[in-house]
VOPAGU-2260 file (C-alpha; in pm, 1 decimal, decimal comma):
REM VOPAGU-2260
SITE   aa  ch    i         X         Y         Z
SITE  UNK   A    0   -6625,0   12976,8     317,6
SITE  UNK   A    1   -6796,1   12809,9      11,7
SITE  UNK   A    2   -6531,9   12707,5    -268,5
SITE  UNK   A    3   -6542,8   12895,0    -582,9
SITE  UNK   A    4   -6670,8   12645,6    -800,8
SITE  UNK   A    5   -6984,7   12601,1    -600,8
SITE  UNK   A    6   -7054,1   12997,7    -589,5
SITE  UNK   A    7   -7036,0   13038,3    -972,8
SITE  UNK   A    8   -7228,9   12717,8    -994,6
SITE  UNK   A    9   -7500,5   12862,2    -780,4
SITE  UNK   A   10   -7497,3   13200,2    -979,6
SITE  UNK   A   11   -7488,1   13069,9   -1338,0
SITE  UNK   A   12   -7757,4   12806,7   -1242,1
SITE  UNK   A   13   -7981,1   13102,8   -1105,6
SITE  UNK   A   14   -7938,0   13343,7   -1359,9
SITE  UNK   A   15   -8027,6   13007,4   -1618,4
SITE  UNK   A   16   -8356,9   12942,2   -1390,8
SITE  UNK   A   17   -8469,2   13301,5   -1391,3
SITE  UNK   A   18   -8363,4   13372,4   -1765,2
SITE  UNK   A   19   -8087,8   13611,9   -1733,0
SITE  UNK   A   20   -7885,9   13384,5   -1936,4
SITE  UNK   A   21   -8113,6   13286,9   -2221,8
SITE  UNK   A   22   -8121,8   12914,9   -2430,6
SITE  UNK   A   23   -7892,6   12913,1   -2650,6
SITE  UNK   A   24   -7680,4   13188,5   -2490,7
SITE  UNK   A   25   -7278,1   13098,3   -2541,7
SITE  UNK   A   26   -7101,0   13135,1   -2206,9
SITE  UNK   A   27   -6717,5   13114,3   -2264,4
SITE  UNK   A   28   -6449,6   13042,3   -2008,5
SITE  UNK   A   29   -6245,1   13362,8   -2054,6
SITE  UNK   A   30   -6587,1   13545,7   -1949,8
SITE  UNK   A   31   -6657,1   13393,9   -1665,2
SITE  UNK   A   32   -6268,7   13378,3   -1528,6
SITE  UNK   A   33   -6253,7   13753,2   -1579,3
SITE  UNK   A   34   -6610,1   13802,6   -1415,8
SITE  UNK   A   35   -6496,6   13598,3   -1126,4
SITE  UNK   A   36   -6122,2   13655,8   -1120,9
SITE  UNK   A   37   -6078,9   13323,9   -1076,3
SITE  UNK   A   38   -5858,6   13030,1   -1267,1
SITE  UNK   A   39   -6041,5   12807,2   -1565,3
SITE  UNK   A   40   -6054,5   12528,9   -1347,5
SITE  UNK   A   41   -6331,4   12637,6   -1129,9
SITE  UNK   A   42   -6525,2   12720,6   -1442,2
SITE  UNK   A   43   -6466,8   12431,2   -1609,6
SITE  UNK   A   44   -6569,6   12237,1   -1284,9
SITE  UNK   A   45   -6877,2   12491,4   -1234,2
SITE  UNK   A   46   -6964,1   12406,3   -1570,7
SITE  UNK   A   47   -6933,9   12009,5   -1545,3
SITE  UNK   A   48   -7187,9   12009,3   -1278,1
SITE  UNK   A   49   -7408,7   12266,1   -1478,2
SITE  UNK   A   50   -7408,5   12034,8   -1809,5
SITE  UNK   A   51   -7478,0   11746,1   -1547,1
SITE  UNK   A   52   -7774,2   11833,5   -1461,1
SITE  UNK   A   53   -7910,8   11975,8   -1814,7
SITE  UNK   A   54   -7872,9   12322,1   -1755,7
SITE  UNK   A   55   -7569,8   12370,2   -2022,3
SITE  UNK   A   56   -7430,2   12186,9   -2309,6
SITE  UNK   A   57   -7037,6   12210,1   -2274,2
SITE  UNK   A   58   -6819,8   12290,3   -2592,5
SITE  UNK   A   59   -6466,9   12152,6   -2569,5
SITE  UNK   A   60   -6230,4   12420,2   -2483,8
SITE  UNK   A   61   -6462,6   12696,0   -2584,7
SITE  UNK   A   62   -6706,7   12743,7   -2247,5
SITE  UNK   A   63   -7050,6   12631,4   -2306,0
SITE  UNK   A   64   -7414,8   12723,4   -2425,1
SITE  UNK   A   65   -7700,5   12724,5   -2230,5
SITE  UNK   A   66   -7991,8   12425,9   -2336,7
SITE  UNK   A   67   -8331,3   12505,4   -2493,3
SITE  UNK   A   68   -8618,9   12314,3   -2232,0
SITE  UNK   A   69   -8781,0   12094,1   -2511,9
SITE  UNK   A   70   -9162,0   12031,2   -2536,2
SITE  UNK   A   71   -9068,6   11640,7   -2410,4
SITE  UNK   A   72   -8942,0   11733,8   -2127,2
SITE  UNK   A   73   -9156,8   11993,2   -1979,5
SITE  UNK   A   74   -9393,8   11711,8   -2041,7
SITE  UNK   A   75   -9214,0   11464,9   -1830,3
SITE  UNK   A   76   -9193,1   11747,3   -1582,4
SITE  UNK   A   77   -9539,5   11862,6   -1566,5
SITE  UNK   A   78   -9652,0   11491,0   -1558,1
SITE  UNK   A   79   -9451,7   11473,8   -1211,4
SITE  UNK   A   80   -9544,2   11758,1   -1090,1
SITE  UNK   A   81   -9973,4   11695,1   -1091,9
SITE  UNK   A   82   -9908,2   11372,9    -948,9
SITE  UNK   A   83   -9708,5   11571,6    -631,7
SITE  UNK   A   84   -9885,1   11902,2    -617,1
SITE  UNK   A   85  -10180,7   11718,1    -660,3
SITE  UNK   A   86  -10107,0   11525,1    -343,6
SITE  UNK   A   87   -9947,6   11786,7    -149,6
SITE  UNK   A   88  -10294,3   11951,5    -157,3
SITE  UNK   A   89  -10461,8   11662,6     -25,7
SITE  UNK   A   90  -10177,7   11602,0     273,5
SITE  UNK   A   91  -10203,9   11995,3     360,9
SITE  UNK   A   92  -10557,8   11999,4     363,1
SITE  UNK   A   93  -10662,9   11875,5     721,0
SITE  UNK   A   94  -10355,7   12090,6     866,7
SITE  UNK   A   95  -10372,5   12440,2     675,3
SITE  UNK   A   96  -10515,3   12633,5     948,7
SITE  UNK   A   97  -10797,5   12953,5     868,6
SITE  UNK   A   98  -10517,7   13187,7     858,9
SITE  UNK   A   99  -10277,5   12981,7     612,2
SITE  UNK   A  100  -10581,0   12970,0     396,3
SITE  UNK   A  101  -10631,7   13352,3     398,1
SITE  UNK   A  102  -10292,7   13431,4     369,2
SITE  UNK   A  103  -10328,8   13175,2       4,1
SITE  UNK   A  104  -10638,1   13425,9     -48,9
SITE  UNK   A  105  -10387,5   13708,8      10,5
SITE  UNK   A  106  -10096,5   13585,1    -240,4
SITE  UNK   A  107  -10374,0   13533,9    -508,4
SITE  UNK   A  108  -10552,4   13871,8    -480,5
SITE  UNK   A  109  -10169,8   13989,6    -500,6
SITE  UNK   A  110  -10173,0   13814,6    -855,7
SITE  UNK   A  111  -10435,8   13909,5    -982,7
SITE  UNK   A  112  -10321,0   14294,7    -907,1
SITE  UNK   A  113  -10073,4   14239,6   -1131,6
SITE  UNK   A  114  -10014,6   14477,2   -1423,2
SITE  UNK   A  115   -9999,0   14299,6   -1740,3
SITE  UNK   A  116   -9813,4   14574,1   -1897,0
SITE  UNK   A  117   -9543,7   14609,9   -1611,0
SITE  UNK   A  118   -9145,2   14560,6   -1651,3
SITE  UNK   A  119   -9175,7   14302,6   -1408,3
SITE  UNK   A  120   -9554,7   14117,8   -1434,6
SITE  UNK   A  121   -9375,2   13791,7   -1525,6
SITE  UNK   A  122   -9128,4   13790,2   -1234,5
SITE  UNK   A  123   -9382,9   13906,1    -972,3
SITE  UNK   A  124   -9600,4   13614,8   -1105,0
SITE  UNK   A  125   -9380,8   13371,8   -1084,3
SITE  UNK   A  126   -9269,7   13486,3    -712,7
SITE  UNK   A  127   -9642,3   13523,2    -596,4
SITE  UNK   A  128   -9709,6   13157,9    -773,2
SITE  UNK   A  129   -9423,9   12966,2    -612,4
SITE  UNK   A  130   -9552,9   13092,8    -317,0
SITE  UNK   A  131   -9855,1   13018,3    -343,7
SITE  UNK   A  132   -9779,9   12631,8    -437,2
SITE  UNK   A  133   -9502,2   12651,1    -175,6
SITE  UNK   A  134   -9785,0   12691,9     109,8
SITE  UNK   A  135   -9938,2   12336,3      51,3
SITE  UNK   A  136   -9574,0   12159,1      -6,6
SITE  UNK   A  137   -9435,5   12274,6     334,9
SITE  UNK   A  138   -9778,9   12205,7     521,2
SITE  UNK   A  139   -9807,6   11855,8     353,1
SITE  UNK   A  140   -9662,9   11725,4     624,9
SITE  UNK   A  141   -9382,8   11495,8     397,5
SITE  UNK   A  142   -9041,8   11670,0     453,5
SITE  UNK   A  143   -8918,7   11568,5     111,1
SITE  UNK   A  144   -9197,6   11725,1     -77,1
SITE  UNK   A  145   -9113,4   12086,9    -135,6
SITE  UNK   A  146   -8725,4   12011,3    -200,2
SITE  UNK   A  147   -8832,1   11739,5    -475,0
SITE  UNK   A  148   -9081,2   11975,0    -647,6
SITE  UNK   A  149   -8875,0   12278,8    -621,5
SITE  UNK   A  150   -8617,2   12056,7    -816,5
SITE  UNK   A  151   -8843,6   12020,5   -1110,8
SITE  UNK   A  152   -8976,8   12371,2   -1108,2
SITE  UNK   A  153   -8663,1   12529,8   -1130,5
SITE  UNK   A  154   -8643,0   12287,5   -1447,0
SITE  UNK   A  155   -8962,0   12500,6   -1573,9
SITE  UNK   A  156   -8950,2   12818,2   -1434,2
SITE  UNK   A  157   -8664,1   12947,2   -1719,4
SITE  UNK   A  158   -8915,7   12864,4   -1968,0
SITE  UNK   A  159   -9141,4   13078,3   -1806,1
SITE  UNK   A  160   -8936,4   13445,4   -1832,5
SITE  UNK   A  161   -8933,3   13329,4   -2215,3
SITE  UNK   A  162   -9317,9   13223,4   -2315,0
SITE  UNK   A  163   -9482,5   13544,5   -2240,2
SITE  UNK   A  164   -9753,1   13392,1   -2018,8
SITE  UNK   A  165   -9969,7   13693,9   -1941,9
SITE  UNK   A  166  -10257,2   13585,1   -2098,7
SITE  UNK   A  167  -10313,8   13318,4   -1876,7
SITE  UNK   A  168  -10297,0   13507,5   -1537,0
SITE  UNK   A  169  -10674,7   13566,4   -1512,6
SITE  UNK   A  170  -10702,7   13188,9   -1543,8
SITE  UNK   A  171  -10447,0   13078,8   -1334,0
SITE  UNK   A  172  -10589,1   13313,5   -1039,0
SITE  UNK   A  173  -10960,2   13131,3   -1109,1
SITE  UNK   A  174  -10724,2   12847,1   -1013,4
SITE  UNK   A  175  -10590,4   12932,1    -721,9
SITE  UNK   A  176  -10975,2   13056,9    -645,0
SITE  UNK   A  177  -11103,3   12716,5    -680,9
SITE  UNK   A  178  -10862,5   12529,4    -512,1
SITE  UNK   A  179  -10907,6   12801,9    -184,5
SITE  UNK   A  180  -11256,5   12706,5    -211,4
SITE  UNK   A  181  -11283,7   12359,5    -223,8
SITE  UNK   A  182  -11043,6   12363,7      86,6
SITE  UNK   A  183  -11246,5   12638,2     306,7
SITE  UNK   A  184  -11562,8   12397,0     206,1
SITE  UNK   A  185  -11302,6   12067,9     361,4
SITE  UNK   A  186  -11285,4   11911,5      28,0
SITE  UNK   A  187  -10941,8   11776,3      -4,1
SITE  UNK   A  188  -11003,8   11553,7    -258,7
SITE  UNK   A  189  -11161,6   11816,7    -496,1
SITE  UNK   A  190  -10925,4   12108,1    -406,0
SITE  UNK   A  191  -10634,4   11813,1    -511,7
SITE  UNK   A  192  -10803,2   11734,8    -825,4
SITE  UNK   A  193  -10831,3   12124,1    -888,6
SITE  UNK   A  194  -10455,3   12148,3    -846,0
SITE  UNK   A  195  -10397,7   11872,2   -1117,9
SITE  UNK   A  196  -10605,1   12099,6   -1350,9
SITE  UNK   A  197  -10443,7   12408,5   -1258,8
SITE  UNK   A  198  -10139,9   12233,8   -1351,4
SITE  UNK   A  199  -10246,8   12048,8   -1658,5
SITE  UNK   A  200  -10343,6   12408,5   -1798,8
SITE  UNK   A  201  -10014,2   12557,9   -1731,0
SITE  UNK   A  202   -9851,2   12241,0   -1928,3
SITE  UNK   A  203  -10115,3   12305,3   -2171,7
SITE  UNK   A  204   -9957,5   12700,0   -2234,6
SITE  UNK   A  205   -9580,4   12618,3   -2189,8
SITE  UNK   A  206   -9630,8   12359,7   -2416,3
SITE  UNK   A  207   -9732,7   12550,4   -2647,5
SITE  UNK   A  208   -9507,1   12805,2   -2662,4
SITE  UNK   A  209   -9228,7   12568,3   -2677,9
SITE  UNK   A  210   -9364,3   12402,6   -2998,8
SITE  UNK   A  211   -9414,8   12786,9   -3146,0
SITE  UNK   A  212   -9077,8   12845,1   -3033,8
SITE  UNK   A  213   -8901,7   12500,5   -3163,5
SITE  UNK   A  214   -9058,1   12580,4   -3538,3
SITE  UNK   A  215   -8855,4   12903,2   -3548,9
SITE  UNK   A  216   -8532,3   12716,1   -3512,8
């Protein structure tokens, strides 16, 4: 059985990733022992391993408050992840197989379904996107590749539920188009360097968002 501090860990840090507990939301330790009916020290220890890794910013005996991403770092992110998605592309080219590659054409025409105006466009994007980007990381043949860059997403993907990206979807699918295309055609090198800009434009929107969102403060 998993100990408690690693099952609240594993719930706050999910409901941080998929914005259900917003930047600069407090989270105090009376909360979360009565919401898990549990002791302060597994919240504190919870916590600890939360603030660790960037997700909250502890406040001495009063809980915590969950961090703003700042333009910097989705920078340093998003610089990462061209180099790797970039190169997963390029690995998974020669061993995505003519049904892998219609199955990315099915994920993208599943996108670009998607109703702008619907409760849940940004979370079905987001679902539909990893999976799209998931395809090349798990048939890149490196086994390290999809844990690494699903580490840095979920760094990103809280930004995401808060920047209103609908606007961008019809690009993002032209995207996804080109990169399917330049990999039915056996162009790994140009589907990879289509990934990089399909990345650099996302970087290009959260980024500015972020800025938009850092003046208000």
């Amino acid at each position: 059985m998993e100990a408690i501090p690693d099952q609240l860990y594993k719930v706050l840090r999910k409901e941080i990733i998929l914005g259900q507990l917003m930047p600069g939301e407090r989270i105090t330790e009376n909360q979360l022992c009565q919401r898990f009916s549990c002791s302060r020290s597994p919240v504190r220890e919870a916590l600890s391993r939360l603030h660790t890794e960037g997700f909250v910013e502890v406040l001495p005996r009063r809980g915590a408050v969950v961090t703003k991403t700042s333009p910097e770092e989705v920078n340093d992110y998003y610089a990462l992840l061209k180099v790797l998605e970039g190169q997963a592309v390029e690995w998974a080219a020669p061993r995505l197989t003519p049904a892998e590659l219609d199955e990315l054409d099915r994920i993208n025409q599943a996108m670009r379904q998607i109703k702008v105006d619907s409760q849940t466009s940004i979370e079905d994007w987001v679902r539909l996107n990893l999976e799209f980007h998931r395809m090349f990381r798990l048939r890149c043949g490196n086994l390290k590749m999809n844990w690494l860059v699903e580490e840095i997403r979920s760094r990103i993907t809280r930004s995401l539920y808060t920047s209103l990206m609908v606007p961008a979807f019809d690009e993002y699918v032209e995207d996804h188009d080109l990169i399917i295309e330049q990999l039915r055609a056996g162009r790994a090198e140009l589907a990879s360097q289509a990934m990089i800009q399909h990345v650099e434009r996302a970087q290009k929107v959260l980024g500015r968002f972020l800025v938009r969102d850092s003046s208000r403060d």
